[in-house]
DSSP file (Angstrom, degrees, kcal/mol; ACC not computed):
  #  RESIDUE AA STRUCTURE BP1 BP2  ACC     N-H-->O    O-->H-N    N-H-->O    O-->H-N    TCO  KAPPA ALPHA  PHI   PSI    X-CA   Y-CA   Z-CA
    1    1 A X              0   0    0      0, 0.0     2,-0.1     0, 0.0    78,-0.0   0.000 360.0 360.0 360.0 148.8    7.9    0.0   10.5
    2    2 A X        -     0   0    0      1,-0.1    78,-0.1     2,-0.1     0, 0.0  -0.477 360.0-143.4 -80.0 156.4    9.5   -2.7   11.9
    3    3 A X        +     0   0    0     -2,-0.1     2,-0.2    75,-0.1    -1,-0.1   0.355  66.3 116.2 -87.8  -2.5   13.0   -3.0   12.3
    4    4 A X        -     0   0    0      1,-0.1    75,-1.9    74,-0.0     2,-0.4  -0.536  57.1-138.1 -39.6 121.0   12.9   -7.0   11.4
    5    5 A X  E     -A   78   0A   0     73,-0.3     2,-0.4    74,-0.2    73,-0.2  -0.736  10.4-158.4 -38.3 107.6   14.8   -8.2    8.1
    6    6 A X  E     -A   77   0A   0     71,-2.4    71,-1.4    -2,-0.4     2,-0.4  -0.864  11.1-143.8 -91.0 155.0   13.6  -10.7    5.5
    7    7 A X  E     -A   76   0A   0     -2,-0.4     2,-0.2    69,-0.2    69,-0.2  -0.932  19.0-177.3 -94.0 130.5   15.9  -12.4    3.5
    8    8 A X  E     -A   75   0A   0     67,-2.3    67,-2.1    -2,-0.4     2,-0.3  -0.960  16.1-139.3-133.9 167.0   14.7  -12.9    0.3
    9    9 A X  E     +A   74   0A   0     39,-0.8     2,-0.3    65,-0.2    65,-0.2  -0.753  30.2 161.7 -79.9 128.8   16.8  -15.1   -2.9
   10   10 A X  E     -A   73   0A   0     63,-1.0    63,-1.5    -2,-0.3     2,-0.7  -0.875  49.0 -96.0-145.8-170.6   16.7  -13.8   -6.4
   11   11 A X  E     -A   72   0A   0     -2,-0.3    81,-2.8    79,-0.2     2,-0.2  -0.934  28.1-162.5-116.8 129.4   18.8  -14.3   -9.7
   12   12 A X  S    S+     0   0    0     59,-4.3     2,-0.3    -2,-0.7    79,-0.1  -0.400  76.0  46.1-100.3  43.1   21.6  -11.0   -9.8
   13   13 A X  S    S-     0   0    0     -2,-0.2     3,-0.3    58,-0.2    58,-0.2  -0.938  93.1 -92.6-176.1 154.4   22.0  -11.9  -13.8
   14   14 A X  S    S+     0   0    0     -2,-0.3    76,-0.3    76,-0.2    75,-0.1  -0.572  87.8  60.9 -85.3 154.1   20.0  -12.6  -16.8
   15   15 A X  S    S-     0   0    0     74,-0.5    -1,-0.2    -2,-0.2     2,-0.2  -0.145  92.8 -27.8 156.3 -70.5   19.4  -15.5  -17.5
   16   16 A X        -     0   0    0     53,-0.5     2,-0.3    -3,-0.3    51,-0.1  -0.723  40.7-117.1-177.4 120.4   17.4  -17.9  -15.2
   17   17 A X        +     0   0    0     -2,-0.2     2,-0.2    -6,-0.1    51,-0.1  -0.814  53.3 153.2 -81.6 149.8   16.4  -18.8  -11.8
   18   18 A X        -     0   0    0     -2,-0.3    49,-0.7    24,-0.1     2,-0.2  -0.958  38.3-131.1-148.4 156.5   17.7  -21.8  -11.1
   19   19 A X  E     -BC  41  66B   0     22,-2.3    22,-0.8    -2,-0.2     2,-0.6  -0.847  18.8-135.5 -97.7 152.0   19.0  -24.5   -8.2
   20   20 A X  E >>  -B   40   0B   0     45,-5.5     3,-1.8    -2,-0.2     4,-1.4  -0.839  35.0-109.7 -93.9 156.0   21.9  -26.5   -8.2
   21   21 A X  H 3> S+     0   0    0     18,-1.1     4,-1.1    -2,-0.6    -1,-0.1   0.654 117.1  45.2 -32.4 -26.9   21.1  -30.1   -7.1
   22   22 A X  H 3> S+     0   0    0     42,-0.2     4,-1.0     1,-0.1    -1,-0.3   0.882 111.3  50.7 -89.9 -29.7   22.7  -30.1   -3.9
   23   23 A X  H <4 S+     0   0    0     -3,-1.8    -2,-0.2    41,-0.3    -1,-0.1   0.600 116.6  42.9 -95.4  -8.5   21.2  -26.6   -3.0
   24   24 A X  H  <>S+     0   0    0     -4,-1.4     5,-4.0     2,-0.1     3,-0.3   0.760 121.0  46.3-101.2 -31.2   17.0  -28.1   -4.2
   25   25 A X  H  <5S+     0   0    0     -4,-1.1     3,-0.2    -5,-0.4    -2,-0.2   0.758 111.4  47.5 -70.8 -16.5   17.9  -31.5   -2.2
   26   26 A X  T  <5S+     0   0    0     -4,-1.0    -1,-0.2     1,-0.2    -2,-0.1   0.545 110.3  48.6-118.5  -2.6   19.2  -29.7    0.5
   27   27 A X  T   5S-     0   0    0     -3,-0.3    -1,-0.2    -5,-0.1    -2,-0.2   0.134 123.3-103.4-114.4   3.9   15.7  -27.1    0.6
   28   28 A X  T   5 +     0   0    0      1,-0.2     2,-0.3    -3,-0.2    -3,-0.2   0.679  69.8 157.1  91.8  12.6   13.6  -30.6    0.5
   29   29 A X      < -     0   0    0     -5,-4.0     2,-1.6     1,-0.1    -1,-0.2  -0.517  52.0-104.3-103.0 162.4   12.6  -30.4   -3.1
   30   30 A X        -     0   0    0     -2,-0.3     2,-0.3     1,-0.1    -1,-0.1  -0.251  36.2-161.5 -43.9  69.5   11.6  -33.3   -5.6
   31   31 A X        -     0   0    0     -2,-1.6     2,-0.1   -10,-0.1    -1,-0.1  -0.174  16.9-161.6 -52.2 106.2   14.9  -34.0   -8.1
   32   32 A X    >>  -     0   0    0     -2,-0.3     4,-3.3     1,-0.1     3,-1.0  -0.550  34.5 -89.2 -99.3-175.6   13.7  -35.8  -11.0
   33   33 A X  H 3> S+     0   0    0      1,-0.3     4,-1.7     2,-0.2     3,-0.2   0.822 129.6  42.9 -22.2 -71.9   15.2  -38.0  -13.9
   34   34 A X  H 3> S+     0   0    0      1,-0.2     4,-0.8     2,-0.2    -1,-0.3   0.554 101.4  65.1 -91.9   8.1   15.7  -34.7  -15.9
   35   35 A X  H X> S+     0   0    0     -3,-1.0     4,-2.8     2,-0.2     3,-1.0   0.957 108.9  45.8 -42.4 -59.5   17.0  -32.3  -13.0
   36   36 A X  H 3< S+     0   0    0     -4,-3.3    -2,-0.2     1,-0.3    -3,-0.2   0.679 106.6  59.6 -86.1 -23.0   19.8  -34.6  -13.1
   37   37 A X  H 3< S+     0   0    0     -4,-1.7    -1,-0.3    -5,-0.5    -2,-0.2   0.712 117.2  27.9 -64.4 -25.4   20.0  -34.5  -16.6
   38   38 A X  H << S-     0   0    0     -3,-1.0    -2,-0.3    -4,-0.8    -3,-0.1   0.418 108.2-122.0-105.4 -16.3   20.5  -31.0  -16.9
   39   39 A X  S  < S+     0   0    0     -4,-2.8   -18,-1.1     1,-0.2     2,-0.2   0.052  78.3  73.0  90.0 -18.4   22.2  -30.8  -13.5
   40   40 A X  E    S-B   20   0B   0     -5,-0.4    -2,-0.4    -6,-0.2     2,-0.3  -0.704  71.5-120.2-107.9-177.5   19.7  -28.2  -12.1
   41   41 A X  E     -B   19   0B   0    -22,-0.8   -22,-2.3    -2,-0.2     2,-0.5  -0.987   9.1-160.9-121.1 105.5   16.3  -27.5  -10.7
   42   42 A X        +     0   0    0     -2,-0.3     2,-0.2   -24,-0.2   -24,-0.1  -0.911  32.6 162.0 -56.8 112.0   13.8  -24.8  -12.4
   43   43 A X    >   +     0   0    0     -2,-0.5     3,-0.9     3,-0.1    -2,-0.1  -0.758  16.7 168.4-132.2  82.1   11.6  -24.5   -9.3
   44   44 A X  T 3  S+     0   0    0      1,-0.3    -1,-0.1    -2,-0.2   -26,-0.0   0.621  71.2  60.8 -79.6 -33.9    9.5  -21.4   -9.5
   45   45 A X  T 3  S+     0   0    0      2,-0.1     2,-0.4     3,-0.0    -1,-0.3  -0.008  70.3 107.6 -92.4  29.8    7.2  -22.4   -6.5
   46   46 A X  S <  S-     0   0    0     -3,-0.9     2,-0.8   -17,-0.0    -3,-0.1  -0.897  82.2-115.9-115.2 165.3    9.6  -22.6   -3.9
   47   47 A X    >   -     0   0    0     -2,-0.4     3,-0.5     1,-0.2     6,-0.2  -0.497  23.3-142.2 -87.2 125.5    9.1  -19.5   -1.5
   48   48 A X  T 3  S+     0   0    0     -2,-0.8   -39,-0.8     1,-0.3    -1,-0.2   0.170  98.2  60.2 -89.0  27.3   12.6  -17.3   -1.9
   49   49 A X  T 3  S+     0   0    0    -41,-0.2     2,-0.6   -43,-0.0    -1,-0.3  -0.386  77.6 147.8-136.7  67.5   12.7  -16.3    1.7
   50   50 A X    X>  -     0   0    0     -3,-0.5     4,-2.6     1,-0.1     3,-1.3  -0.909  52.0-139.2 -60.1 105.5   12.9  -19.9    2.3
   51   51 A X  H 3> S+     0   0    0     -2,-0.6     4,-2.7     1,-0.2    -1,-0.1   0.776 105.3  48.0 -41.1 -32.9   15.1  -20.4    5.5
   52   52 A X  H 3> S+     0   0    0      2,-0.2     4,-1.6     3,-0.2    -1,-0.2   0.854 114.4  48.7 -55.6 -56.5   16.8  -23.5    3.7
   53   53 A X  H <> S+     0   0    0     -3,-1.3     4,-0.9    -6,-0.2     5,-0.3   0.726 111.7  42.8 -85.2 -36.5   17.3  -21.4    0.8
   54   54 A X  H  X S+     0   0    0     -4,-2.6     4,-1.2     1,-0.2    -1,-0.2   0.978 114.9  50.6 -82.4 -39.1   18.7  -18.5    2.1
   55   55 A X  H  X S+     0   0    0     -4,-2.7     4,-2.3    -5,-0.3    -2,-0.2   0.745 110.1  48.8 -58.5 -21.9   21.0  -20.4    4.5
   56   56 A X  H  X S+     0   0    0     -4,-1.6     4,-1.6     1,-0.2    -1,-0.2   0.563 111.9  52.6 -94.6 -12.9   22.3  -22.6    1.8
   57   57 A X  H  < S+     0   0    0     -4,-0.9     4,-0.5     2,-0.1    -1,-0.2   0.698 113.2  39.7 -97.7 -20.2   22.9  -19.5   -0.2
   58   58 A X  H  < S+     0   0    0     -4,-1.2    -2,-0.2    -5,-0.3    -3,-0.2   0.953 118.7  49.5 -87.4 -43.4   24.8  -17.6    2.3
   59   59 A X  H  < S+     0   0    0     -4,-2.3    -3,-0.2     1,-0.2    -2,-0.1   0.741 128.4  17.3 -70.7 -16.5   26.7  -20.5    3.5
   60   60 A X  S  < S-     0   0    0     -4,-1.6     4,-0.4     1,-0.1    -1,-0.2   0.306 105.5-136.7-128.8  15.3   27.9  -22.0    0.3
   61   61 A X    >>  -     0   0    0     -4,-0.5     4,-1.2     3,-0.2     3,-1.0   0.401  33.8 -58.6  64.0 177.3   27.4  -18.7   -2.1
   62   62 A X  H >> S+     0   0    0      1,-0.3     4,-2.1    10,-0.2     3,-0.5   0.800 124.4  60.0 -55.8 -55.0   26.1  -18.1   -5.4
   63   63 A X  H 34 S+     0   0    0      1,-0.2    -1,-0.3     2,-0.2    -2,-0.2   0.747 116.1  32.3 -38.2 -39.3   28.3  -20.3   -7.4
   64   64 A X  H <4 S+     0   0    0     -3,-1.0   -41,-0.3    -4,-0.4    -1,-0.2   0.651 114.7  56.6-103.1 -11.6   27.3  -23.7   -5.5
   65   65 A X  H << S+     0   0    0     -4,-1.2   -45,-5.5    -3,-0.5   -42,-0.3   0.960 103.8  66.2 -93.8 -46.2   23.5  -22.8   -4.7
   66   66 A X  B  <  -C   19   0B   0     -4,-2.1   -47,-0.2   -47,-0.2     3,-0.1  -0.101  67.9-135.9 -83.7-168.2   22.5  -22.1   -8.6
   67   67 A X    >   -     0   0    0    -49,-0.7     3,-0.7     1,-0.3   -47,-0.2   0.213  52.3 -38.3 -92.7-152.3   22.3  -23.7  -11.4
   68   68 A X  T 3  S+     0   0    0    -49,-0.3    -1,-0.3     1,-0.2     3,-0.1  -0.629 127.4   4.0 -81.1 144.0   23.3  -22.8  -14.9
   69   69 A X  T 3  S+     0   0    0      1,-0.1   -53,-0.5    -2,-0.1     2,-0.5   0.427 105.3 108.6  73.1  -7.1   23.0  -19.6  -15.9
   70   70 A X    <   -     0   0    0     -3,-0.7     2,-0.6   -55,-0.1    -4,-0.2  -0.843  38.6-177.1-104.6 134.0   21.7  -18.3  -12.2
   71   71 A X        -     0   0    0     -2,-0.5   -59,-4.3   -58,-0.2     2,-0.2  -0.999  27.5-156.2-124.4 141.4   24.2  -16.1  -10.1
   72   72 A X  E     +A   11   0A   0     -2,-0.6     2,-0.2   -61,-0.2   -10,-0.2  -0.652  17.6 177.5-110.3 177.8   21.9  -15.7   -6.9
   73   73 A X  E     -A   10   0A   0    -63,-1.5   -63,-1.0    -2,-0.2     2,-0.4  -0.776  26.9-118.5-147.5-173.2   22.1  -13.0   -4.3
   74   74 A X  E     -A    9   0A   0     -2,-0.2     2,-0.4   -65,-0.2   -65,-0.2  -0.965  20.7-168.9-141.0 140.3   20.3  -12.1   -1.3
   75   75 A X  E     -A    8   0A   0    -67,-2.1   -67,-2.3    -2,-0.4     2,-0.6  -0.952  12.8-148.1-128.4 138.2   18.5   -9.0   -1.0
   76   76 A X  E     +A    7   0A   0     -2,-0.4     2,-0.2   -69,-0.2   -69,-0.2  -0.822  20.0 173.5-117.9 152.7   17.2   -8.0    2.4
   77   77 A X  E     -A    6   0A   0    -71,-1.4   -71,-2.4    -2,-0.6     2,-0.5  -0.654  44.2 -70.5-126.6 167.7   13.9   -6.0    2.7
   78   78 A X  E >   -A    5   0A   0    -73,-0.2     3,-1.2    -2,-0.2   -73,-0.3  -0.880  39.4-121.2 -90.8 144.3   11.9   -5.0    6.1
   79   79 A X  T 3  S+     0   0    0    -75,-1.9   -74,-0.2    -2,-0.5    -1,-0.1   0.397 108.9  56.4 -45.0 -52.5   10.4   -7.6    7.7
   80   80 A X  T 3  S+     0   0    0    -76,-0.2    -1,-0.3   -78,-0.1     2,-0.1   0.122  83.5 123.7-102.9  -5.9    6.6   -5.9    7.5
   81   81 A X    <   -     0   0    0     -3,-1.2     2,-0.7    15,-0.0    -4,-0.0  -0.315  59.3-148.8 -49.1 122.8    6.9   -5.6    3.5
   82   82 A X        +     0   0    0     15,-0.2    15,-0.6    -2,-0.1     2,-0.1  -0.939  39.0 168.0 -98.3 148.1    4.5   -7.0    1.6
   83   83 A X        -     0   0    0     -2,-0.7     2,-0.4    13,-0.3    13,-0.2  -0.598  24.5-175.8-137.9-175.7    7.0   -8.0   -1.8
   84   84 A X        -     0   0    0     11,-0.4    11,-2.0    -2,-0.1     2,-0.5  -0.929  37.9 -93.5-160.6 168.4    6.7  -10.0   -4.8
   85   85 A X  E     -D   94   0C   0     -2,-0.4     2,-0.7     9,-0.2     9,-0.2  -0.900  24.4-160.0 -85.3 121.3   10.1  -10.7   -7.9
   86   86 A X  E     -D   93   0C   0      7,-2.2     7,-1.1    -2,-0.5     2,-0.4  -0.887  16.3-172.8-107.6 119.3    9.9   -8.5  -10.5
   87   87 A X  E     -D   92   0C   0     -2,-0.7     2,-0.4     5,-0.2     5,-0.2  -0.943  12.1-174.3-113.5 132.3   12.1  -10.5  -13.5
   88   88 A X  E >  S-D   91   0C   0      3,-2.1     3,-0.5    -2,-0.4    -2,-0.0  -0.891  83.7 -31.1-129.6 117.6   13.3   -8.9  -17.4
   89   89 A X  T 3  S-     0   0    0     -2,-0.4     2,-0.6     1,-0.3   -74,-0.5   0.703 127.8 -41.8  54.4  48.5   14.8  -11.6  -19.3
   90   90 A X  T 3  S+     0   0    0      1,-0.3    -1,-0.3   -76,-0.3   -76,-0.2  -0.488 108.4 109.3 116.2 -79.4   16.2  -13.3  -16.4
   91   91 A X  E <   -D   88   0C   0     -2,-0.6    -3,-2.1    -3,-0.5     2,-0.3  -0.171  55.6-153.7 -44.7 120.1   17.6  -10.5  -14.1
   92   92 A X  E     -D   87   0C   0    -81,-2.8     2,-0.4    -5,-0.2    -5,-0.2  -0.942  21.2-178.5-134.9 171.0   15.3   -9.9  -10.5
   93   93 A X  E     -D   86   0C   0     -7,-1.1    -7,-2.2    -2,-0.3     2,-0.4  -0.962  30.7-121.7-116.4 121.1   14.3   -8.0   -8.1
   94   94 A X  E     +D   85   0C   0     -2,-0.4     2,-0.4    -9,-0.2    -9,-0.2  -0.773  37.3 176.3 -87.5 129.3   12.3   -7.7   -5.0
   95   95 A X        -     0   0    0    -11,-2.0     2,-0.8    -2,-0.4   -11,-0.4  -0.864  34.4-103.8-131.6 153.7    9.8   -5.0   -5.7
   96   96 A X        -     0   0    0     -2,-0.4   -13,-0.3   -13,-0.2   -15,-0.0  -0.606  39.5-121.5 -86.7 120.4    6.7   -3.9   -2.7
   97   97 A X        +     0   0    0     -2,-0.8     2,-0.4   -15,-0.6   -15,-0.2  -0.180  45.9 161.9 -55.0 150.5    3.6   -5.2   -3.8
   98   98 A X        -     0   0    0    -15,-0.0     2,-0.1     2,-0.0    -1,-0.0  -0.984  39.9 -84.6-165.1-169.7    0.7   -2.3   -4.5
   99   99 A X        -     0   0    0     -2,-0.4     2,-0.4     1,-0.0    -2,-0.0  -0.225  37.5-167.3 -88.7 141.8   -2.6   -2.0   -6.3
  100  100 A X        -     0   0    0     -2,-0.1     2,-0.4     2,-0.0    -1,-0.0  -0.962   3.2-162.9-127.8 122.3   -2.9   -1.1  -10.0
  101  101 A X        -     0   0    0     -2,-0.4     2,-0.3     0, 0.0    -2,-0.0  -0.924   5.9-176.8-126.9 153.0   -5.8   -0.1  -12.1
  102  102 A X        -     0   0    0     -2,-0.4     3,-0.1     1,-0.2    -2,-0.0  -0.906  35.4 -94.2-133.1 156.1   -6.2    0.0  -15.8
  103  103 A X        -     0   0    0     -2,-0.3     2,-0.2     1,-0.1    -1,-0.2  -0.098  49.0 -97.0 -47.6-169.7   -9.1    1.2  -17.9
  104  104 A X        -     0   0    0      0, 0.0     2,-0.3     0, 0.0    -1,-0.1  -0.543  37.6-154.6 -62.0 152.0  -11.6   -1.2  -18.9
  105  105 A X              0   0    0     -2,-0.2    -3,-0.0    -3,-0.1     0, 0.0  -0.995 360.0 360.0-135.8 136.0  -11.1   -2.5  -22.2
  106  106 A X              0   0    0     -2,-0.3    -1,-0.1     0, 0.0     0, 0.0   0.736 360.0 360.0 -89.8 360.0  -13.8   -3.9  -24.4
């Protein structure tokens, strides 16, 4: 096992993931018309060990990097992990991907 760190961003609350506008402009992502209407970014595809994302969340903390309804956190994992977000109703996680089988079902 490696002694290497990822960083990864998740939502520490139920609720939502979310950006605030300065923290999705500031990780390169599109704002539109209704971003700025609701004042955050729902972005699901941006990668949450994003370097952008993780620096902007350690340097200006949870309160200024989400949106409504997100308090983010950083959870650090080893390096060599393979991981995925495990989300109920808002509240996540980083959890280590492995393989799952289920009957067949007709």
């Amino acid at each position: 096992m490696s002694d290497q760190i990822r960083k990864v961003v998740v939502n520490d609350d139920y609720g939502s993931f979310s950006l605030s506008l300065e923290c999705a402009a500031a990780c390169g992502l599109e704002i539109t018309d209704t971003d700025r209407e609701i004042g955050h970014v729902y972005n699901f595809d941006i990668a949450r060990d994003c370097a952008d994302l993780v620096n902007y969340v350690e340097h200006y903390g949870s309160a200024a990097a989400g949106g409504k309804g997100s308090k983010l956190a950083i959870v650090e994992i080893p390096a060599d992990v393979k991981w995925f977000i495990y989300e109920q109703d808002g509240l996540e996680y980083v959890a280590e991907q492995h393989r799952i089988w289920c009957p067949k079902r007709d």
